[in-house]
N, C-alpha and C positions, 0 to 999 in steps of 0.2 A: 333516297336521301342519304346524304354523307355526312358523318358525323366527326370534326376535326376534336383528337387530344389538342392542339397544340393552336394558336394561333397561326395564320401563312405570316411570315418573314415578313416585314416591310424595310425594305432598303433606306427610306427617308427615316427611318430613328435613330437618333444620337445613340451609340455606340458608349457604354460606362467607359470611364477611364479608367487607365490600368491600374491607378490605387484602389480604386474601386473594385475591380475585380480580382486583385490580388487578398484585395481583406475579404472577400466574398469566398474566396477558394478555401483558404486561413482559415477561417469562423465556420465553416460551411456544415460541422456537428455540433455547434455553440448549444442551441437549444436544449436545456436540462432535463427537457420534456419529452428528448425524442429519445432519450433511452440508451444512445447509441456511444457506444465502447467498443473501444478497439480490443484484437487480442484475445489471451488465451483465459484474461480474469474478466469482461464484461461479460450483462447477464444476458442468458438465451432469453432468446423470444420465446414467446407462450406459447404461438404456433408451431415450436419445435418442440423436438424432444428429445433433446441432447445427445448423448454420443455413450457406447459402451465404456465400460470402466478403464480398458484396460488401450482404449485410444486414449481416452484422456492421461493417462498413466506416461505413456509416450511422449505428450505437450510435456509434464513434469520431468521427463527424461533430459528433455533434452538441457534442462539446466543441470539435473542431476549426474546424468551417465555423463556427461561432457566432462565430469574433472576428472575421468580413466587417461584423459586428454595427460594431464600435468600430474594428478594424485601421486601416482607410483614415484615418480623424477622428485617430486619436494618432498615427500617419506626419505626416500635413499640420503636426500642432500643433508637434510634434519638427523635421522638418525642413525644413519649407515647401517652397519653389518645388523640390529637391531629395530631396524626398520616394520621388516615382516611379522613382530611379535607387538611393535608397535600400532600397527594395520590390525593387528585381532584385537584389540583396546577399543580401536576405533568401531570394528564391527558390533565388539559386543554392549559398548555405551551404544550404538544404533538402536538395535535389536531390542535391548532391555530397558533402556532410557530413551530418547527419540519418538522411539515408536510409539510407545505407550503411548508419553504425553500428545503426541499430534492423535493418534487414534479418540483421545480423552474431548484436544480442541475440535476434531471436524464432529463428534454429537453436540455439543456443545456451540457452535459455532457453524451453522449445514447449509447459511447463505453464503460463504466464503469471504467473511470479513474478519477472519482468523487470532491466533491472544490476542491481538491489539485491540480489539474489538469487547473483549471477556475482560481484559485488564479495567477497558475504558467503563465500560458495565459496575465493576467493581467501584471505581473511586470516582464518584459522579462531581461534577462542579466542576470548578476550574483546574481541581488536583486531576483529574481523570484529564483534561483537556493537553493541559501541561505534561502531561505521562505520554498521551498518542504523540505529540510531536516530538518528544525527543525518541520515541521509538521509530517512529517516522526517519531521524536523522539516519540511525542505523540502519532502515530499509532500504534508505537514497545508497548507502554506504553501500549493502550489501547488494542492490542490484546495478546499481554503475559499476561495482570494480568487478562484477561478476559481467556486464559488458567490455570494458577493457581488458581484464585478466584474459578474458577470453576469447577477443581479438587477438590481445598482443600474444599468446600463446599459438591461438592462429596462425599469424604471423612466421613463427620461429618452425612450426611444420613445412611451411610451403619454403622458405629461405633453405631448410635444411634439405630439399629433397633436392638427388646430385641429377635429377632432370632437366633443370630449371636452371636460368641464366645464372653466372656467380656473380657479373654483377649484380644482385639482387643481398647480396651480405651486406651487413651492414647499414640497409637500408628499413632495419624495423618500424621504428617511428612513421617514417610516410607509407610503409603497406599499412601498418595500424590505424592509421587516421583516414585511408582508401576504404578500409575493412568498412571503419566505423558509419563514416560515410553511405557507402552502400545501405549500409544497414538504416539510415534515416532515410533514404532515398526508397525503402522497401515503406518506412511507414508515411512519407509524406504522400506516397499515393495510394495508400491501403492497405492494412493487415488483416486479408481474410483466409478463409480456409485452413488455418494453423493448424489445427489437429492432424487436415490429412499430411500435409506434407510435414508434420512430426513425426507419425509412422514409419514414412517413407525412411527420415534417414535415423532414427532410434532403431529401425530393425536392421536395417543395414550397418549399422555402425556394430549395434550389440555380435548381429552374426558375423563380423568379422574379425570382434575381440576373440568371442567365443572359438574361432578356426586359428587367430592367433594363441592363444594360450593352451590352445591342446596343444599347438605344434610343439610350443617350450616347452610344456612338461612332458613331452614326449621325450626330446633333444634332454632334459635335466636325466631323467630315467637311463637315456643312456648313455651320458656321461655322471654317472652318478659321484663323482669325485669332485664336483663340484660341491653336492651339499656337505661332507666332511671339510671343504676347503671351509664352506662358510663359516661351518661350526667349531671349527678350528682358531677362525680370526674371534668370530663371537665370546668362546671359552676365553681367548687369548685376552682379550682385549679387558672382558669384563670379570670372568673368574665365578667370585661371589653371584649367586642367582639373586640374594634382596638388592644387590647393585644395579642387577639386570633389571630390576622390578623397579624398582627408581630410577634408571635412566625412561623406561619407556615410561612411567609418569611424568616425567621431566618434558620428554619430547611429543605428549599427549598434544596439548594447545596448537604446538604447530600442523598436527594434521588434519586440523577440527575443516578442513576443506570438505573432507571425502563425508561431512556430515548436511552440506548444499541439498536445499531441495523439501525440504518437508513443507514449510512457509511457503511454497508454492503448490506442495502438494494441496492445502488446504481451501488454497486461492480460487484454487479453478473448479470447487464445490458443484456450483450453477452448471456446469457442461455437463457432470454425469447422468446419464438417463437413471428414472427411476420407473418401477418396474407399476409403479399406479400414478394416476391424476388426483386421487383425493389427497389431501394438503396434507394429514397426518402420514400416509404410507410414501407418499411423493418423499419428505423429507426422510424417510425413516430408510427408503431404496435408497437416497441420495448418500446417507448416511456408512450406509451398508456398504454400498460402490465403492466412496472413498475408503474405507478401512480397507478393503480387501488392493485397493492402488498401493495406499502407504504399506502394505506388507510385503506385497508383490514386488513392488521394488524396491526396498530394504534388503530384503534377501537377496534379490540381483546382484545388487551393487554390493554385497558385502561378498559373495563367491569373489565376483572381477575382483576388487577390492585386495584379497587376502592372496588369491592367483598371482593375480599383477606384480605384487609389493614380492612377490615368492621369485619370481619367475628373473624379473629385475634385476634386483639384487644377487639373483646368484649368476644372470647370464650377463651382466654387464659389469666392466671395469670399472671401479669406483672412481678413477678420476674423469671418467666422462659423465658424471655426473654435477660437477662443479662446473661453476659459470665459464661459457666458452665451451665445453666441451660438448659432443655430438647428441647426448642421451639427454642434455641439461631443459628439464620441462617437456620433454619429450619422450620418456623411457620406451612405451611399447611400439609406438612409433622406428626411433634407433633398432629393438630387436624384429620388426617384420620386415625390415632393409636387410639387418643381417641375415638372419634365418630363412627367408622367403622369397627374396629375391626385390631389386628394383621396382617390377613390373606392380606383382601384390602391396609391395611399401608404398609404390604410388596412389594405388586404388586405398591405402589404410589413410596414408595424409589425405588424400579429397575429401574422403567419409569424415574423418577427425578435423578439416579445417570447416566442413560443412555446418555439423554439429558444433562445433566451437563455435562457429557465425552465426546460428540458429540459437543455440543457449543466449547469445547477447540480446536476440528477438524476443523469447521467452522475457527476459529481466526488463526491455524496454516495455513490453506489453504489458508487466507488471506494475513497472513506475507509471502509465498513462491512467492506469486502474486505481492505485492506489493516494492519489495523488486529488482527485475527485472525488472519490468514496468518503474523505475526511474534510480536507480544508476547507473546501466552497461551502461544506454545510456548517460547520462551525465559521464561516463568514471568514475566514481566513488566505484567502486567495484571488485574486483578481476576478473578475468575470471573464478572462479571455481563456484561463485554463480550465474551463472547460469542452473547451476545445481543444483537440489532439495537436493537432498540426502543429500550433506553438509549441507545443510542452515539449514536443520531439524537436524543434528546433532547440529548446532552452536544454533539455538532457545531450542533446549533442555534442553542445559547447562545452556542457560541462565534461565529458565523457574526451574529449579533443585536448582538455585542459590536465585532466589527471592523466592521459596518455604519457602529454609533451614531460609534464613533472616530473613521472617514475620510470620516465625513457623507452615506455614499452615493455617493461622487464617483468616476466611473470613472476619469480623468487622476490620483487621489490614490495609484488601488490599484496600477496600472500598473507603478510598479515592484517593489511585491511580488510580483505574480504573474510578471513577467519573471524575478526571482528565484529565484523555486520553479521555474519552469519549465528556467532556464538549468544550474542545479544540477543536478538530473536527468539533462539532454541529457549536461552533460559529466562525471557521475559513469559515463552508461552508454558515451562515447566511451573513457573512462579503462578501464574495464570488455572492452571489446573488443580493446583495446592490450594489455593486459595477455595475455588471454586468446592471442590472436595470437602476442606473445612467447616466449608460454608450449610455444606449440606449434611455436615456430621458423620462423614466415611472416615474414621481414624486410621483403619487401615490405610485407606489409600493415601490419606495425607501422610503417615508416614514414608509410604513409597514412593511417592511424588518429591516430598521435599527431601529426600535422600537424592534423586533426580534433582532434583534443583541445587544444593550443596554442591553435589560434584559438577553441573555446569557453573556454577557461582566460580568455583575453586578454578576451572580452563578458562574460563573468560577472563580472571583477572589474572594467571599465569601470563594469557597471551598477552593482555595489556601493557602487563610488564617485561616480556622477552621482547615485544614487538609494539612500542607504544605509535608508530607511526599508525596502525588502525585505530585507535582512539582518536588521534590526531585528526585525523579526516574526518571521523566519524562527528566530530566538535566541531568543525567547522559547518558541514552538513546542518545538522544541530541548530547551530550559531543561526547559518542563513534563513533556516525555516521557519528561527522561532521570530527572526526580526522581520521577515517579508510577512510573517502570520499576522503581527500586532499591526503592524503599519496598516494591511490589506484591512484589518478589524476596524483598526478608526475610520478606515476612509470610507466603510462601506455601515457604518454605523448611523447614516442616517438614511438607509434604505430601508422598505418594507419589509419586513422578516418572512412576513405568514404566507407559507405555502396555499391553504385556503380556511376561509370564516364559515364557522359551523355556527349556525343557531337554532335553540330548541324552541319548540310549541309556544312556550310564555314569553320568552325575549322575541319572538313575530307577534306575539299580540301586545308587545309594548311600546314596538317602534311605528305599529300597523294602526295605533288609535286614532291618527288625524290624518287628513286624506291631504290636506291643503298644505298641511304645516306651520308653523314651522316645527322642526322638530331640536328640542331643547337638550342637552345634555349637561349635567356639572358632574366635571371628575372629583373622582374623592378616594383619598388616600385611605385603603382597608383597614389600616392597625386601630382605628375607633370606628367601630361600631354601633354604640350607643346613640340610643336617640335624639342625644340632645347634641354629637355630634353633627346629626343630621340637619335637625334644625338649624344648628348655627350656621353651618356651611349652603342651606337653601335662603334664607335671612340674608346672607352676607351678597352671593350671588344676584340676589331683588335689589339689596341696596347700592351696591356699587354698578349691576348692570343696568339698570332700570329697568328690568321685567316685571310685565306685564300682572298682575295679581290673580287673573286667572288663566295664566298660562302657568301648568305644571311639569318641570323640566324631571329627566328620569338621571337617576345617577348613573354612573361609569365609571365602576372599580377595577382595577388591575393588580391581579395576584401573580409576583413574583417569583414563579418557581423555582429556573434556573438560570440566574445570568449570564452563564456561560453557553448557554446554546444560542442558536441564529435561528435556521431555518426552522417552523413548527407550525404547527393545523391547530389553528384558536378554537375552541367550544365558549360560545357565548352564551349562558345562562341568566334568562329571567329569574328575578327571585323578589320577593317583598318584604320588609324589614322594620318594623315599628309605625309600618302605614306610608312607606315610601317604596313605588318603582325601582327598581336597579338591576343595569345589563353585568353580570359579573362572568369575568376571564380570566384566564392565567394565561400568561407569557412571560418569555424570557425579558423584554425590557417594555419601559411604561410608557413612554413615547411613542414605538413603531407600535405597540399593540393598541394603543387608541387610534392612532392613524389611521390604520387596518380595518380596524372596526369599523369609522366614520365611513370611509371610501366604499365598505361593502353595505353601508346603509343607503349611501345615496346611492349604491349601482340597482338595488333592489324594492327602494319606493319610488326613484326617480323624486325624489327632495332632497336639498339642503342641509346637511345638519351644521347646529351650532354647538359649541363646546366649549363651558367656560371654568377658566381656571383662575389661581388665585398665585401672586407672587411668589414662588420658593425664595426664604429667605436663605442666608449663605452666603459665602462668598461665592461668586458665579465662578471661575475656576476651581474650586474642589466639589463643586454642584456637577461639573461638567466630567469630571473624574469619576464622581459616584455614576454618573450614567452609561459611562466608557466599561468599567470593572462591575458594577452592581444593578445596572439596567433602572436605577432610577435616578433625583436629581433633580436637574435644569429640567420641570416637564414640558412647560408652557410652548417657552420658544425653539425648542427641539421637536419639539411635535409638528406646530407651525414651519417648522422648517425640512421636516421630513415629510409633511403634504405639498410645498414648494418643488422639492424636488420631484415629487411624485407626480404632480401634474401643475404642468407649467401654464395651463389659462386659469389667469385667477379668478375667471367668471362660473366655473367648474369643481372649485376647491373647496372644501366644507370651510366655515369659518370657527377662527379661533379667538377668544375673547381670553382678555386676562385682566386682571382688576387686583 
């Protein structure tokens, strides 16, 4: 005997059309149910068991170590001979700010849904809702222009290397949008595997900074006349040491670049293996993994960091650091052409255009992750984005758009991605302060919000040296909160509840008649009283003409939060002054009786009936209350959210209103 997977072929069936198979490819992980995430922030399956610490640390890398790419080149350009003292600012706000607080969000936070997530936790209701999308704006911010940046930076390595045709000058813009391109063409047929081949070229790229930077401090050591030259211009220039100390606060905000990376270090929680399957040590290895990532490459990057900005600045010409010139967004790059020859300067731009193309992968797997994690459950996004494939076409366009805008120019985008980035840092510093507070650590809340201060003070430095990242960052903003509300009406009269819980007492109230019919009158919770009850069972007999000994059961809906969408109903039997009553909480009173109904008739096989009574009001600000407050218009919202819900109206629970 043969046993077919597959049906045999039949030549005689109609063949779908190609819109048909084009929205079948498009949609083809739509299902919310199957779990399936692209990239380096969806969650491992269960039958895995994710990846060592310090592979995952590599996926992080390659957004992080990628700015060695441009760091050194936009230090020099910002602060010249003062640069490298400016780079130690930046290491040691790393080290002693950064670190902390992400070390504080990944316990706090050990599913990878990061401050955004603790903030959201904090200010619940509509304030909390309203707070994730405009940080949200900043995440778009920070990981589009951390794709562009780092194309277009991409870009300006391969253009500059003297291997490579020269008609290729001048041609940034269309290799950027080739770049980009590419890079949606890796997700529209799949992003998998990312960890290993983050390894591959995070160690690759680190060992051949590492073989560059010895070589320059080698070359520095024996031209040692070089660091007296520096210190010469430095003395010269600035004199005064509190001057000195003020300019590198001054030029702080511009190189909040080389601080990329932690918001993803958090991201990708779910990948690190932990060292047990029980729930509490599971989280606790997971815990442990990432603190020792965020450390391990904090220090990395702060050695390259301080080297780099040392090495730079004393071996290259300051005017090749200005636009047009050879080092411009590309300093270590410029010195392994000089110092090493062609051959090694080629093998450093592959590695460096590699990892720059890869970092942009990183920030798209990012946006696909985070984009689903929020909107579709707060009811704010279409149903198709949940599905990749769109999203990666819509981040395209966008990512093709801020290209053409800012010409390609990595010094253009600079301060929007410091932006995105800065925001972030001190939403998630703000985030641990709180949190701290909250648990009565005085110490650490003063530690934290001294950490918050000084990011409060670069954020809005940079805002104002460079408000074009604000700028974008508003528009972002702008777009998400209007596509948010718009997506919320439209889908406002959808089912909410993920699934209908009911206990022992609500199955033996809906279970007492085999035949039915089964009766319901809703009733608004704020009166209680039994002579509430009364009146509203009276009123339902006399306007319905029910039966005198048919006893309907009530159906209360408690209010919790209007501001959520998706939620797991618990329906509750309870009795009340000698009356029946199914009682629930949900976020709005329409979809949650709905809900209810539909799971009552899928589970006795009867009909339910449900009777309600006129909301007086004016029906538009009835209809407003329901939109913002989850209550309102209930009758015919209801009726019209089981319409939608199922289109045979021989199938439909009935709705009565009197």
């Amino acid at each position: 005997m043969t046993t077919l997977s597959l049906p045999p072929f039949d030549p005689s069936a109609p063949r779908a059309r190609p819109a048909v198979r084009l929205r079948a490819w498009m949609l083809h992980d739509l299902p919310a149910a199957s779990g399936v995430k692209l990239g380096p922030h969806g969650t491992v399956d269960a039958r895995e068991h994710g990846h060592p610490w310090w592979k995952v640390m590599c996926l992080t890398g390659v957004d992080y170590f990628s700015t060695l790419g441009y760091q050194p080149a936009i230090a020099a350009l910002a602060a010249g001979a003062v640069s490298p003292l400016a780079t130690m600012l930046v290491v040691l706000v790393t080290l002693c700010g950064a670190l902390p607080v992400y070390r504080r969000v990944a316990e706090e936070s050990p599913h990878g849904s990061g401050s955004i997530a603790m903030l959201e936790r904090l200010l619940p209701r509509w304030r909390g809702k309203l707070l994730v999308l405009a940080l949200l704006g900043f995440v778009a911010t920070d990981f589009m222009i951390t794709m562009t940046l780092s194309a277009a930076d991409a870009t300006a390595h391969l253009i500059e290397n003297p291997l490579l045709p020269h008609w290729l000058a001048g041609q940034n813009v269309a290799i950027t949008l080739v770049l980009l391109g590419a890079l949606t063409a890796v997700f529209l047929r799949g992003f998998r595997e990312a960890i290993g081949v983050a390894v591959v070229v995070v160690g690759a790229y680190l060992a051949l900074n590492a073989v560059l930077v010895a070589v320059c401090l080698a070359d520095v050591l024996t031209h040692p006349l070089v660091v007296g030259d520096w210190w010469q211009v430095l003395t010269a220039s600035y004199g005064n040491p509190l001057l000195i100390v003020a300019v590198v606060l001054l030029v702080f905000p511009k190189l909040a670049l080389g601080l990329s990376g932690f918001e993803t270090g958090v991201a990708v929680m779910p990948q690190i293996r932990a060292s047990s399957q029980a729930d509490g040590d599971h989280l606790a290895g997971r815990i442990h993994g990432t603190r020792r990532l965020l450390t391990t490459a904090a220090l990395i990057m702060s050695g390259f960091l301080i080297s780099s900005s040392f090495v730079s600045i004393l071996l290259i010409p300051a005017q090749e650091f200005q636009p047009g010139g050879a080092a411009n967004g590309r300093a270590l790059a410029y010195l392994a052409h000089e110092l090493m020859g062609p051959v090694f300067g080629s093998v450093y731009d592959a590695s460096t255009i590699t990892i720059l193309w890869f970092a942009g992968a990183s920030a798209m797997a990012g946006l696909l992750n985070v984009v689903p994690r929020y909107l579709p459950r707060y009811g704010m996004a279409p149903g198709w984005t949940k599905a990749s494939r769109p999203l990666v076409l819509v981040f395209c366009a966008i990512a093709f758009l801020v290209t053409v805008v800012f010409d390609a120019d990595v010094d253009a985008q600079g301060g929007a991605y410091a932006t995105g980035v800065l925001v972030l840092i001190t939403s998630a510093a703000a985030a641990v302060t709180l949190s701290a507070r909250s648990r009565g650590q005085r110490r650490l809340v003063w530690g934290f919000g001294t950490v918050t201060a000084a990011f409060v003070y670069t954020t809005a430095a940079n805002i104002v040296e460079r408000p074009e990242g604000i700028r974008i960052a508003s528009l972002f903003i702008l777009g998400i909160v209007v596509i948010s509300f718009i997506s919320r009406t439209r889908r406002s009269f959808e089912l909410h509840a993920t699934h209908v819980h009911f206990d022992e007492r609500a199955v033996e109230l809906i279970a007492q008649s085999d035949t039915g019919p089964l009766l319901f009158i809703a009733h608004e919770p704020k009166r209680l009283d039994a002579e509430a009850y009364r009146k509203k069972l009276a009123a339902a007999r006399a306007v319905n003409n029910l039966p005198a000994d048919e006893v309907p059961v009530f159906l209360e809906v408690i209010v919790d939060d209007s501001s959520d969408f998706e939620t797991e109903l618990e329906v509750h039997g309870v009795r009340r002054h000698g009356y029946d009553i199914l009682e629930v909480h949900g976020p709005v009173v329409p979809n949650t009786i709905a809900s209810v109904l539909l799971h009552i008739r899928d589970i006795t096989g009867l009909m339910p009936h449900v009777y309600f009574r006129w909301t007086e009001g004016n029906p538009i600000s009835n209809l407003l209350r329901f939109l913002v407050f989850g209550e309102g218009e209930i009758a015919p919202v209801t009726r019209e959210i089981l319409r939608e819900a199922v289109p045979d109206v021989t199938n439909r629970p009935w709705v009565h209103v009197g």
